[in-house]
Short mmCIF file of the C-alpha atoms (twelve columns), coordinates in Angstrom:
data_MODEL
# 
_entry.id   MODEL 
# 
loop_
_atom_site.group_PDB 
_atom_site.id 
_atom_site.type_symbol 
_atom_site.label_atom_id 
_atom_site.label_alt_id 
_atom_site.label_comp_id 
_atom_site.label_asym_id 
_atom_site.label_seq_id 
_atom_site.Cartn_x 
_atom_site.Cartn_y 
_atom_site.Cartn_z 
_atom_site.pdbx_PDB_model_num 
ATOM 1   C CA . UNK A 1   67.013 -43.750 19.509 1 
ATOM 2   C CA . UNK A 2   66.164 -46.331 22.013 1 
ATOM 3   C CA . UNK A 3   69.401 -48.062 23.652 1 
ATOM 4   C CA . UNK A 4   71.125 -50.302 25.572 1 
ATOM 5   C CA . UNK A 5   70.021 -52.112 28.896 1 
ATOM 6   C CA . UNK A 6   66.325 -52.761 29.357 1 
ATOM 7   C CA . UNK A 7   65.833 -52.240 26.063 1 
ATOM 8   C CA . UNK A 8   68.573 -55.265 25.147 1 
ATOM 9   C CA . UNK A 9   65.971 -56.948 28.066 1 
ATOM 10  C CA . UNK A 10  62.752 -56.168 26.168 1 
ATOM 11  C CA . UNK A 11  64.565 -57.617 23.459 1 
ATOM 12  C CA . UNK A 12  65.455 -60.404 24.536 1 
ATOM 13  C CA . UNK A 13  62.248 -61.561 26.147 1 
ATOM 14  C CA . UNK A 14  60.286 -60.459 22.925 1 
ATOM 15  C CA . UNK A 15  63.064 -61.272 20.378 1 
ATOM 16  C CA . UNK A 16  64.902 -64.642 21.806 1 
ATOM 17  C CA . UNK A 17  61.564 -66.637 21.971 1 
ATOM 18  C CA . UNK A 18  62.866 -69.601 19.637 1 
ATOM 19  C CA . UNK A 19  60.899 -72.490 20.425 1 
ATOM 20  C CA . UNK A 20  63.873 -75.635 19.021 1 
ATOM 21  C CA . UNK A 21  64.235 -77.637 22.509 1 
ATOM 22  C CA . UNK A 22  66.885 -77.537 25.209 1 
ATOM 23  C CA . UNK A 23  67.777 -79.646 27.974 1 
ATOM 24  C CA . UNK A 24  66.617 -78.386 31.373 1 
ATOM 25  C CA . UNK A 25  65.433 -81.196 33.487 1 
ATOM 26  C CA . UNK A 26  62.274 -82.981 32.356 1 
ATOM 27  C CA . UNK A 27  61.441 -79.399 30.495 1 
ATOM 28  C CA . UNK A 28  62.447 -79.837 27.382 1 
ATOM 29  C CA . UNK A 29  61.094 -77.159 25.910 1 
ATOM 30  C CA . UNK A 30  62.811 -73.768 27.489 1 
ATOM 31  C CA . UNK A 31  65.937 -72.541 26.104 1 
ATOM 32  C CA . UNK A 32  67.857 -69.903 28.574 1 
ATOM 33  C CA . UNK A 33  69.835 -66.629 27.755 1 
ATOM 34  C CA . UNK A 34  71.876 -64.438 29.598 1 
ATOM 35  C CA . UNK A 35  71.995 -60.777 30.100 1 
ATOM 36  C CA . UNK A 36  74.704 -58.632 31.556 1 
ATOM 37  C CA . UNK A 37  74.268 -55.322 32.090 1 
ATOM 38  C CA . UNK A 38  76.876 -52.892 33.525 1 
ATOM 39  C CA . UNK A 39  75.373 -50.341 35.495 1 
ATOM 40  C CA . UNK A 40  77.541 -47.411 34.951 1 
ATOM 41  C CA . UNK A 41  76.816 -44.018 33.865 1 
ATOM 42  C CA . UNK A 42  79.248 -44.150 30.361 1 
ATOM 43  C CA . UNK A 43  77.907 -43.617 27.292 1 
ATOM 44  C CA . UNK A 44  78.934 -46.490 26.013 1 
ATOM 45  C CA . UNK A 45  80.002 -50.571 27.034 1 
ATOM 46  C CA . UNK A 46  83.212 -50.267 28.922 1 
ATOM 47  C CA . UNK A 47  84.830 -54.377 28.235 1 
ATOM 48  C CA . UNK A 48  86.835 -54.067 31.378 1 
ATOM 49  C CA . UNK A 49  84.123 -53.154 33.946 1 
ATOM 50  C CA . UNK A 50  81.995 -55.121 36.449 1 
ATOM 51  C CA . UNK A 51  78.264 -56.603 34.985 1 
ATOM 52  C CA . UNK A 52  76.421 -55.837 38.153 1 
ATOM 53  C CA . UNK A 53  73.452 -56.731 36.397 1 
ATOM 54  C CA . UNK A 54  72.929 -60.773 35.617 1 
ATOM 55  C CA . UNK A 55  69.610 -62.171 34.657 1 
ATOM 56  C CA . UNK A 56  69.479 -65.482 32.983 1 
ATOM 57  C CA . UNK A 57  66.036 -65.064 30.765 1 
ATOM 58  C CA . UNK A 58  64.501 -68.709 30.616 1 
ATOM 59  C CA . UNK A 59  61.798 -69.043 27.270 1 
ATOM 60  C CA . UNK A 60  59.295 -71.705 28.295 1 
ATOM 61  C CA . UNK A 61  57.253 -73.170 25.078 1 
ATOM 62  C CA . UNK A 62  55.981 -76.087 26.408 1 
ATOM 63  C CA . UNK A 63  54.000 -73.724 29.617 1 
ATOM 64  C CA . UNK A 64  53.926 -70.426 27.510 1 
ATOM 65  C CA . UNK A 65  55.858 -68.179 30.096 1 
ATOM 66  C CA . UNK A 66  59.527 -66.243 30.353 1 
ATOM 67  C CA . UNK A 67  61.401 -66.900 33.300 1 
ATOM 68  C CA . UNK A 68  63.217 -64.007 34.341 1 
ATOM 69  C CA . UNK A 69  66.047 -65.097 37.314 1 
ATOM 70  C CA . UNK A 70  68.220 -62.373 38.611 1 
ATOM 71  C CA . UNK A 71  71.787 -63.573 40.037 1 
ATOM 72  C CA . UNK A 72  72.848 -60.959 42.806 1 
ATOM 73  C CA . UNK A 73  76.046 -59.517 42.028 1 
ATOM 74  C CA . UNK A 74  77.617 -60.439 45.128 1 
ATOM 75  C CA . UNK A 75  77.227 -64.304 44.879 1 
ATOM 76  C CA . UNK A 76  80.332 -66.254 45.348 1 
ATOM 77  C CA . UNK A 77  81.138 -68.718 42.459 1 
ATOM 78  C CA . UNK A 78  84.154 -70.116 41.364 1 
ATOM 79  C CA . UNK A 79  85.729 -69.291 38.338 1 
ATOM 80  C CA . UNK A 80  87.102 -70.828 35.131 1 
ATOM 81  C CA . UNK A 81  90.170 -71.607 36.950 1 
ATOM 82  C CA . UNK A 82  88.526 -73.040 39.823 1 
ATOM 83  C CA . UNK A 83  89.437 -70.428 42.584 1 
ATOM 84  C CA . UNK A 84  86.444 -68.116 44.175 1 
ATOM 85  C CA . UNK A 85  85.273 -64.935 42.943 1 
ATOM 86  C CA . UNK A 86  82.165 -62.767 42.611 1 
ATOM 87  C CA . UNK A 87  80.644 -63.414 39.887 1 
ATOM 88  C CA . UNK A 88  79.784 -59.778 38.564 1 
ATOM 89  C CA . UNK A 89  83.890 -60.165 37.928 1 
ATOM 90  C CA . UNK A 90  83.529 -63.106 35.696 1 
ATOM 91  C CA . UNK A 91  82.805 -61.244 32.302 1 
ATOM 92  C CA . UNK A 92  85.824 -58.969 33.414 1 
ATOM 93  C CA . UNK A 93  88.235 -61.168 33.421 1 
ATOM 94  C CA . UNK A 94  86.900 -64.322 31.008 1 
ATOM 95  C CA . UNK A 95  84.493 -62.699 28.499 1 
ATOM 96  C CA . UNK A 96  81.317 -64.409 27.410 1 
ATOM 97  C CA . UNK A 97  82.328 -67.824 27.305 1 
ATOM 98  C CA . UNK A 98  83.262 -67.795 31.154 1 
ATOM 99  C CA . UNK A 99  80.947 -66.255 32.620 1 
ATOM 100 C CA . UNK A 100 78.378 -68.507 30.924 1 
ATOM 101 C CA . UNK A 101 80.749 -72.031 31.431 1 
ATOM 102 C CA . UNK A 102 80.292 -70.954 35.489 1 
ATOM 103 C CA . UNK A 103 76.280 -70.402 35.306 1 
ATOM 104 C CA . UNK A 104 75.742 -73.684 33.597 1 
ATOM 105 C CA . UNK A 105 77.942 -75.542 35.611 1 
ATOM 106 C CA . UNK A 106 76.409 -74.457 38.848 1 
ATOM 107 C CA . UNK A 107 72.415 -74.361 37.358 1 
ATOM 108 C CA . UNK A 108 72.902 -77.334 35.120 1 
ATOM 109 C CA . UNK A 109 71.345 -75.574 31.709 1 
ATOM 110 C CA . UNK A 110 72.849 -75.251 28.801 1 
ATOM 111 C CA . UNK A 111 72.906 -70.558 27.654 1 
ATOM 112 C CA . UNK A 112 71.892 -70.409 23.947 1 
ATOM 113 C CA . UNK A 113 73.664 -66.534 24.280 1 
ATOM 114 C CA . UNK A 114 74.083 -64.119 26.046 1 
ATOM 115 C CA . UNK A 115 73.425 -60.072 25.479 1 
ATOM 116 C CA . UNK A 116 76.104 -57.276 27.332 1 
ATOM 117 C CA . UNK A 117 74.612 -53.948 27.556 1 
ATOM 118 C CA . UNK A 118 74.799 -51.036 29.723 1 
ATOM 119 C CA . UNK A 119 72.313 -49.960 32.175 1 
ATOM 120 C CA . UNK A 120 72.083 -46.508 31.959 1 
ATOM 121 C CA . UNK A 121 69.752 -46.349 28.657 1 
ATOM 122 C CA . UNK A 122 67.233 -47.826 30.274 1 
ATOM 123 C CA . UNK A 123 65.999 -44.390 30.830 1 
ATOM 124 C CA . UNK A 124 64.781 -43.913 26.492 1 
ATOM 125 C CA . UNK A 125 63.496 -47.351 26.724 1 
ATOM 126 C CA . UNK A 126 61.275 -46.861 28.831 1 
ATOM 127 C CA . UNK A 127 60.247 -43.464 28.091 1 
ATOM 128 C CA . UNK A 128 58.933 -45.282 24.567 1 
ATOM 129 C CA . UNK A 129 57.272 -47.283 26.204 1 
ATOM 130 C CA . UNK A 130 55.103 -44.838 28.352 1 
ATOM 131 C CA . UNK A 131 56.471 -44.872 31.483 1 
ATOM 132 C CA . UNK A 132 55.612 -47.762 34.387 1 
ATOM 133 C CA . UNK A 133 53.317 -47.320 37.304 1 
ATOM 134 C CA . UNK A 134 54.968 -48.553 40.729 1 
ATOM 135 C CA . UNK A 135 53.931 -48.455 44.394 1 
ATOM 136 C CA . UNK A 136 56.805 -46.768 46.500 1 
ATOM 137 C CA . UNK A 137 57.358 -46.807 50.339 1 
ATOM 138 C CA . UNK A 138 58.588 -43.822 51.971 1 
ATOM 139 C CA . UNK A 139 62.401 -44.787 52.120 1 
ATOM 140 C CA . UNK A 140 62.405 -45.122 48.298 1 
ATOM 141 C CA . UNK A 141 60.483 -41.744 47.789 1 
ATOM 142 C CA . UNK A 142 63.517 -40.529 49.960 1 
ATOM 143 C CA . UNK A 143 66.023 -42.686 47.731 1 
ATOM 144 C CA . UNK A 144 64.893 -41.529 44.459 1 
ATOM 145 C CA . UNK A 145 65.127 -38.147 45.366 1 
ATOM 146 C CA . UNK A 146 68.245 -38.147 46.754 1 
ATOM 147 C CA . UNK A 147 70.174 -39.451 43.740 1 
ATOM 148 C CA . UNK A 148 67.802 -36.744 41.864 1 
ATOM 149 C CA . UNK A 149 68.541 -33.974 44.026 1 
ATOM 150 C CA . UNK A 150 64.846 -33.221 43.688 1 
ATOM 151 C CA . UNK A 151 65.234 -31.860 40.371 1 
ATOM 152 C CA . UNK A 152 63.788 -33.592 38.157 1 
ATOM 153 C CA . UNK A 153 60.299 -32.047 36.984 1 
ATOM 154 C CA . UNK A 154 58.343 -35.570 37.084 1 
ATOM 155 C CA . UNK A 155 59.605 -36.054 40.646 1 
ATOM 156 C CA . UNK A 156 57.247 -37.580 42.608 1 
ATOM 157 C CA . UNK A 157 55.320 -36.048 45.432 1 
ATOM 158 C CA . UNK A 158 55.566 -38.650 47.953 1 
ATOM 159 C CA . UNK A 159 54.871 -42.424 48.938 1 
ATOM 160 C CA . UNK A 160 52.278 -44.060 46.849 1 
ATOM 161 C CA . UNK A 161 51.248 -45.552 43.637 1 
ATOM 162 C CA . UNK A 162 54.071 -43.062 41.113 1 
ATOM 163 C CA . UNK A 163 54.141 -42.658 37.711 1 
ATOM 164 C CA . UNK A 164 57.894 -42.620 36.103 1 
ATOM 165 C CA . UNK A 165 59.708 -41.223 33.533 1 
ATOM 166 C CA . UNK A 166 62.378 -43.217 32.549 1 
ATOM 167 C CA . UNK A 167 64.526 -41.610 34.437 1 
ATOM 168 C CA . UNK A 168 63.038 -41.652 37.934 1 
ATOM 169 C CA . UNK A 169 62.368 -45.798 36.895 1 
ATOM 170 C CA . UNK A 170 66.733 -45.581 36.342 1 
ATOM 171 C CA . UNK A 171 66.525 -44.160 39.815 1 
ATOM 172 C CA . UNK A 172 64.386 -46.215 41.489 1 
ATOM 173 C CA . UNK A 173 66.051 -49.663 40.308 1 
ATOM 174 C CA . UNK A 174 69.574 -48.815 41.040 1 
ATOM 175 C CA . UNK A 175 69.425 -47.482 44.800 1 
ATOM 176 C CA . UNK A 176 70.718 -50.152 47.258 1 
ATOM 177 C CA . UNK A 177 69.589 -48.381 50.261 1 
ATOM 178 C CA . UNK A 178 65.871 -49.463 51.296 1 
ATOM 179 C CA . UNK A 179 64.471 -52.605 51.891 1 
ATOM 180 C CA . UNK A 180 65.413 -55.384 54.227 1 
ATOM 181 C CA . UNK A 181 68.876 -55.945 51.944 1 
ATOM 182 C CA . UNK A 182 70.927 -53.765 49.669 1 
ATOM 183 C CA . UNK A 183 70.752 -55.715 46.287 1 
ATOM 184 C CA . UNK A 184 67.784 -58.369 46.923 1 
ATOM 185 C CA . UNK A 185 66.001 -55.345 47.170 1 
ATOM 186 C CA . UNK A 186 67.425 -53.739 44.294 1 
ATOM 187 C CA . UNK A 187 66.709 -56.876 41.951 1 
ATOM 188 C CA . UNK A 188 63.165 -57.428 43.122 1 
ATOM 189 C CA . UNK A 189 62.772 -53.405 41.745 1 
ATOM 190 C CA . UNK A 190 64.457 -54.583 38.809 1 
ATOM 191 C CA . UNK A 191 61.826 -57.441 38.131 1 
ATOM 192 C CA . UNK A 192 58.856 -55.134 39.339 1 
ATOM 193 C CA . UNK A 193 59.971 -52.787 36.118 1 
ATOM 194 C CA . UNK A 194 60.461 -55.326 33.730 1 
ATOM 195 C CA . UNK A 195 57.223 -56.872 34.353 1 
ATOM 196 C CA . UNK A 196 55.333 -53.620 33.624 1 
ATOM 197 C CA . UNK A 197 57.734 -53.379 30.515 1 
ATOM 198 C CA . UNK A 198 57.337 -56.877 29.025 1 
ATOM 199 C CA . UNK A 199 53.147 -56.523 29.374 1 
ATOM 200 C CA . UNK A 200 53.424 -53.263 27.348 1 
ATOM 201 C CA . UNK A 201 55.333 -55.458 24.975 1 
ATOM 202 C CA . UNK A 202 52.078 -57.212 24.469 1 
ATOM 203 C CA . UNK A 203 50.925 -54.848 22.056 1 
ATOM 204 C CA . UNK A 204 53.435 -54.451 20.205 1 
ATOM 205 C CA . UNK A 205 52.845 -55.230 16.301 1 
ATOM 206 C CA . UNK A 206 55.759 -57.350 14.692 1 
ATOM 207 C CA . UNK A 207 57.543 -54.140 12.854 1 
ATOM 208 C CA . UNK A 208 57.323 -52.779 16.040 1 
ATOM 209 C CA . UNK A 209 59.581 -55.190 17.326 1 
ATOM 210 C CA . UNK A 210 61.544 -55.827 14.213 1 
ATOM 211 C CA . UNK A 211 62.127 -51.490 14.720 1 
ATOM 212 C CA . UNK A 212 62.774 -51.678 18.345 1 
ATOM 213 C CA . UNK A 213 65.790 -54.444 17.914 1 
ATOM 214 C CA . UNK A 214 67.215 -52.876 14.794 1 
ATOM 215 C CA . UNK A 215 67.462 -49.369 16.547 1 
ATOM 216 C CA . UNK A 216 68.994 -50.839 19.539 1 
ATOM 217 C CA . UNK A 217 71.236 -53.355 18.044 1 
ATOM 218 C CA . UNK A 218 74.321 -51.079 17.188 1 
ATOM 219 C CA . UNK A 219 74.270 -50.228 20.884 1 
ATOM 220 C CA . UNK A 220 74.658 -54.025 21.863 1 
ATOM 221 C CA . UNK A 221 77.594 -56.889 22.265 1 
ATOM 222 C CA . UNK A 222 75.961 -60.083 22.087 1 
ATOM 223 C CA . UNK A 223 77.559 -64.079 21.096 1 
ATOM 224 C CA . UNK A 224 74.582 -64.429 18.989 1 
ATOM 225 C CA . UNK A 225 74.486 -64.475 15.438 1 
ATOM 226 C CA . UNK A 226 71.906 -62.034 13.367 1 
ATOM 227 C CA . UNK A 227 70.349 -64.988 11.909 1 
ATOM 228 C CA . UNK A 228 69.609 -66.515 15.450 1 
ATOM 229 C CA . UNK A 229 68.535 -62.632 16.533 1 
ATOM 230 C CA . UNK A 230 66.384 -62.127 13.148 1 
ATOM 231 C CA . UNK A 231 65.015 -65.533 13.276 1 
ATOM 232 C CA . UNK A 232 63.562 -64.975 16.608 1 
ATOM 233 C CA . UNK A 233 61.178 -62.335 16.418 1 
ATOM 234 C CA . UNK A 234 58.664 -63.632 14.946 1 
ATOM 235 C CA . UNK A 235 58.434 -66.770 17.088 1 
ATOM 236 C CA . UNK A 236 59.037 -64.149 19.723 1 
ATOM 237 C CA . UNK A 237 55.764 -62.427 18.804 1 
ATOM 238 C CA . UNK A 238 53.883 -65.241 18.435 1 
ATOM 239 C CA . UNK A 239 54.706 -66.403 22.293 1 
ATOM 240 C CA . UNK A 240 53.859 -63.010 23.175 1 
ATOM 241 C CA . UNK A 241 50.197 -62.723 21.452 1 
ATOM 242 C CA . UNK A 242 49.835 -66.439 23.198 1 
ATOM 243 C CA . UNK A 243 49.601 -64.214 26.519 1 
ATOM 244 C CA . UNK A 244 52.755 -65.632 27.958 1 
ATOM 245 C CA . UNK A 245 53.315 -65.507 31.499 1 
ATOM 246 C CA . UNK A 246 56.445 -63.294 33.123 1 
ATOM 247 C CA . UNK A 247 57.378 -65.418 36.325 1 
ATOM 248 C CA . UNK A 248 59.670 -64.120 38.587 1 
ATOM 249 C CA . UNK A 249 63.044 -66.082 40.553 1 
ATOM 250 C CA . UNK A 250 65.745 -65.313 42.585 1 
ATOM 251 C CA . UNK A 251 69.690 -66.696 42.984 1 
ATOM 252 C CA . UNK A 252 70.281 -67.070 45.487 1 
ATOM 253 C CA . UNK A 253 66.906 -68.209 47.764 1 
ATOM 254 C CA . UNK A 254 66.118 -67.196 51.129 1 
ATOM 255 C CA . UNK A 255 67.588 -69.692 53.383 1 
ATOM 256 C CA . UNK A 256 70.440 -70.776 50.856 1 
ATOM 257 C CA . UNK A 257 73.142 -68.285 51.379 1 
ATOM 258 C CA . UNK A 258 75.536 -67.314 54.027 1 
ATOM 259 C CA . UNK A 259 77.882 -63.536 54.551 1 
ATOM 260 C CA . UNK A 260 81.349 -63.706 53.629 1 
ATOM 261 C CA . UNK A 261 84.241 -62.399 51.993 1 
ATOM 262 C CA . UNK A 262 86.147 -62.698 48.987 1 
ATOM 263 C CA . UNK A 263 89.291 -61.038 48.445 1 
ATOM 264 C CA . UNK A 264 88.379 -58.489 50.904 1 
ATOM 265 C CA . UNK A 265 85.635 -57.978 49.619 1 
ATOM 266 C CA . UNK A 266 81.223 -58.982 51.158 1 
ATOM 267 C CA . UNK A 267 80.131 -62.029 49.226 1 
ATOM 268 C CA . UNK A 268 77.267 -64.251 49.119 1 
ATOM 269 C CA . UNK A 269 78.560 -67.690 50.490 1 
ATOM 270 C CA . UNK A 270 75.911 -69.732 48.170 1 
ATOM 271 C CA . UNK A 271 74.276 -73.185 48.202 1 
ATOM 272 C CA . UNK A 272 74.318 -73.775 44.412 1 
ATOM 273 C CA . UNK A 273 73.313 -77.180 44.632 1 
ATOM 274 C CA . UNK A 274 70.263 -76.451 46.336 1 
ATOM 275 C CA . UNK A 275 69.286 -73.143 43.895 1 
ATOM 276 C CA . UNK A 276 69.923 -75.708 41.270 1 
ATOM 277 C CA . UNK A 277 67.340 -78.077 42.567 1 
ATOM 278 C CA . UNK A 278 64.858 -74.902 43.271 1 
ATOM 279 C CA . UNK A 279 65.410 -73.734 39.778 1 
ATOM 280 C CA . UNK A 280 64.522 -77.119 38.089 1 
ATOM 281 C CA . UNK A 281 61.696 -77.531 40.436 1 
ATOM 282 C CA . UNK A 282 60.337 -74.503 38.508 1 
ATOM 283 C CA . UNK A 283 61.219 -75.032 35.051 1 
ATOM 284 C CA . UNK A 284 59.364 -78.629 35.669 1 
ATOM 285 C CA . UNK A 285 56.023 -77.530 37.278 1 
ATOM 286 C CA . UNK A 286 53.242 -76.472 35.277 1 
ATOM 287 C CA . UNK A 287 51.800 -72.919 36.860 1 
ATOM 288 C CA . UNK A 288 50.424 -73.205 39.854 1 
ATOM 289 C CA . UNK A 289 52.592 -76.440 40.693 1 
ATOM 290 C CA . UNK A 290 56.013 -74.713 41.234 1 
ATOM 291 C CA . UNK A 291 57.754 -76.024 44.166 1 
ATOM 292 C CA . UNK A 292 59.848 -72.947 45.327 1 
ATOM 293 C CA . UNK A 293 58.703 -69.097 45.742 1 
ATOM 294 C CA . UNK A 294 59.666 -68.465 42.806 1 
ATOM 295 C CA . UNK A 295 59.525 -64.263 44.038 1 
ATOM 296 C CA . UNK A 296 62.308 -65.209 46.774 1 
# 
């Protein structure tokens, strides 16, 4: 049975694609979701752990794209209560409703829902999917195999354009050591998956989605109702057979940030004003116009 994480993803992008308006700047037309994912290895959600895994999904009718922004888990945001915290604690501690009263406070949107799953069954989603094609550099060859051990059968060879299993992909997407830094790495791998995943998506036939969500939804704690969730797919599906773009964004953006520490603990010191601004620049520029990288 397909489960949990990237599935609840794949969902959501194909599923959530209602097209009623919501304010976002002068886009009127984009409603935004969240998705937390814990990335654990239990079986099943744990309420009490940390969602290290926060992408807020934004469906764009009026341009015909998804907007898929990943929040690094280390930002620095204040909480409900007004004191500082990292905001992969916020679901923790104040559920749902405060971990999406922070995001649209700082990005000024309004979340339709948001979708809590946990990250290791990505691995069956995408094996149902066929498998996704990636180009890897020598440290994550050396990455993957190390949290491996080299024993996996589909194990790569070496550096180079790889085809993975599910559960190389789960590999790949959660190491934190390559690249130029530890989890903007990690969430550009993240986004480099999911883009192979939601293009497979494309051909997908309606019961084909309508089977996907109703095997994974038992496996899923979401704030939306069924008759939001069931009343989405086929609006879904008919943004997806549209050819809608998947665009890519970051919180926070090169340049916007600063180290620090919260409780102890490495944070993200970020700008939120000025992601804000970046992230509205976006949502209000037709493709081609945007005025931030939106890959950064």
């Amino acid at each position: 049975m397909i489960h949990r994480f990237f599935a609840a993803l794949l969902a959501a992008l194909c599923l959530m694609l209602a097209a009623a308006p919501a304010l976002a700047g002068e886009n009127t037309q984009v409603k935004h979701y969240l998705l937390l994912g814990e990335d654990g290895y239990a079986e099943d959600i744990t309420e009490d752990a940390r969602t290290d895994t926060i992408v807020v999904v934004s469906l764009d009718t009026k341009y015909n794209r998804v907007i898929m922004t990943s929040v690094l888990r280390d930002s620095q945001i204040n909480n409900p209560r007004g004191n500082a915290t990292k905001i992969n604690l916020l679901y923790k501690y104040y559920g749902f409703e405060g971990v999406t009263a922070c995001l649209e406070r700082e990005l000024g949107i309004e979340i339709e829902g948001c979708v809590l799953v946990n990250f290791e069954h990505v691995k069956p989603v995408i094996d149902a999917l066929g498998g996704v094609d990636i180009e890897i550099d020598e440290s994550e060859y050396i990455a993957i195999k190390k949290i491996l051990l080299g024993q996996d059968p589909n194990m790569p060879d070496g550096p180079g354009l790889v085809h993975m299993t599910g559960r190389i992909a789960l590999a790949y997407m959660r190491t934190r050591a390559t690249g130029e830094g530890g989890d903007f790495s990690r969430t550009q791998r993240q986004r480099k998956v999911v883009s192979q995943l939601f293009d497979k998506c494309r051909d997908l036939s309606l019961p084909d989605l309508v089977g996907i969500y109703n095997q994974i939804s038992p496996g899923l704690k979401m704030d939306l109702s069924a008759m939001d969730i069931l009343g989405a797919i086929s609006s879904g599906y008919t943004l997806l057979t549209r050819g809608a773009d998947f665009v890519e964004f970051r919180i926070p953006q090169d340049g916007t940030y600063t180290y620090t520490t919260v409780n102890g603990s490495s944070a993200l010191s970020v700008r939120w004003q000025t992601n804000s601004t970046r992230f509205h620049e976006l949502l209000d520029a037709a493709p081609g116009e945007e005025g931030a990288d939106a890959a950064s």
